[in-house]
C-alpha positions, 0 to 999 in steps of 0.5 A: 277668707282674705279681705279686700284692700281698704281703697278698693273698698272705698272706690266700690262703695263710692261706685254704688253711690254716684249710681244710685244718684244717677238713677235718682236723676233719670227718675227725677227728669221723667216727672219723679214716675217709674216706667212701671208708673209711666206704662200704667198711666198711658193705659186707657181707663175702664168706663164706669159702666151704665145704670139701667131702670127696669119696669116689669108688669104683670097685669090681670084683666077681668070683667069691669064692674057695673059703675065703670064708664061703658063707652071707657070700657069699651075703648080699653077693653079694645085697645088691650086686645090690639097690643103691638109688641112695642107698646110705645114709651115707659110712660105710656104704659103706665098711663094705659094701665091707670085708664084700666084701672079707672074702667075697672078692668084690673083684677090684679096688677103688680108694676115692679122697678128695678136699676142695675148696672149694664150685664149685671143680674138684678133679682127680685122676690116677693111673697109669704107663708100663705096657711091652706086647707087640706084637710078638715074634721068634726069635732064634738067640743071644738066644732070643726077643726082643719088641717093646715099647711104652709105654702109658700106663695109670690113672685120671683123676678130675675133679669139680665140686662145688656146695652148693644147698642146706643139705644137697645137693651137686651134683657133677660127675663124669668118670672116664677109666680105662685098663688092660691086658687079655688078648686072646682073638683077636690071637695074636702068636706061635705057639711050637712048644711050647706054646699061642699067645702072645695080645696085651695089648690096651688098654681104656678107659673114660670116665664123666661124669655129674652127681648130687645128694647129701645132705651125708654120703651116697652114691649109686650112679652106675654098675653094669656087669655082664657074665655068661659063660654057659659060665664063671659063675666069669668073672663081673665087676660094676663099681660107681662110687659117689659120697660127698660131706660138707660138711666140719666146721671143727675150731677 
């Protein structure tokens, strides 16, 4: 293999140096930034997509107990069963559900809050190992002896909330809620004193569903009622209410 002429190896390494200098200039004249640098600093920047506080009640209206105001109960009791399904701000619901509590009229109530960021999923579970009752049996040294199963009772929120406009949040919402209740009518022992021994059966319930809520407001999304016609005293209603809020930043 022959060899170059050491002056032609000379003038070539030369070469390769006054280029490199001159590429070093241009780079230097354009703020010392590639073009690749350039083109990504023009780009427009993603913006930090928005928090959002979600609140979630589920509500159990029964009977109110005898101490209760009448005339208070009364006026609630009405104004549950009028509910538009705008209801009004955040802050009002929660001040109509302590008016119910104060007239009595909550058998139950849970209020859960939950923040995410704008399309992203939040979830939510809440609940136990609850012990049942499925069987029992007499036993001469040990009296009566039950069998037991665990079941896994609470409630399992999931929602999806999405800004689509300035002041509207489009969520979705499931619910799955499971619980205890006395049986009427699955008897599993008959004492020889006494009343029979009815079963614990387990109940469930899911709700799914998609609303739209003004920034700072709440929607009513499910009223259940159930009316006894021998025992008004049994009477229940079941509320899910949905609030939803762009949340402020706070320096």
């Amino acid at each position: 293999m022959s060899r170059l002429p050491m002056p032609l190896v000379v003038l070539l390494a030369l070469s390769i140096s006054l280029a490199c200098t001159a590429n070093h200039r241009a780079v230097a004249q354009r703020g010392g930034r590639t073009e690749d640098e350039r083109v990504a600093e023009n780009r427009p920047s993603e913006q930090p997509k928005a928090m959002i506080a979600l609140s979630v009640w589920i509500l159990k209206l029964s009977a109110s107990h005898e101490e209760a105001d009448p005339e208070l109960t009364a006026t609630i009791s009405a104004q549950t069963e009028n509910l538009s399904p705008v209801i009004g701000t955040v802050s009002e619901v929660r001040e109509l559900v302590a008016r119910m509590r104060v007239a009595g009229l909550l058998g139950k109530e849970r209020e859960l809050r939950m923040v995410t960021v704008d399309g992203q999923p939040v979830t939510a579970q809440i609940g136990r190992n609850q012990p049942r009752i499925v069987g029992t049996s007499s036993d001469p040294r040990r009296g009566q002896v039950n069998s037991l199963k665990m079941e896994e009772i609470g409630v399992m929120i999931k929602a999806v909330p999405q800004i689509d406009s300035d002041e509207q949040i489009q969520v979705s919402l499931e619910i799955g809620e499971s619980g205890f209740e006395k049986s009427t009518d699955v008897v599993i022992a008959m004492p020889a004193e006494g009343g029979p021994l009815f079963a614990d059966v387990v109940t469930t319930r899911q709700f799914n569903t998609t609303a739209r809520v003004k920034s700072g407001n709440a929607v009513l999304l499910q009223r259940d009622a159930t009316r006894d016609s021998t025992d008004a005293s049994r009477d229940t209603t079941e509320l899910i209410i949905l609030g939803a809020a762009v949340a402020e930043e706070r320096d």
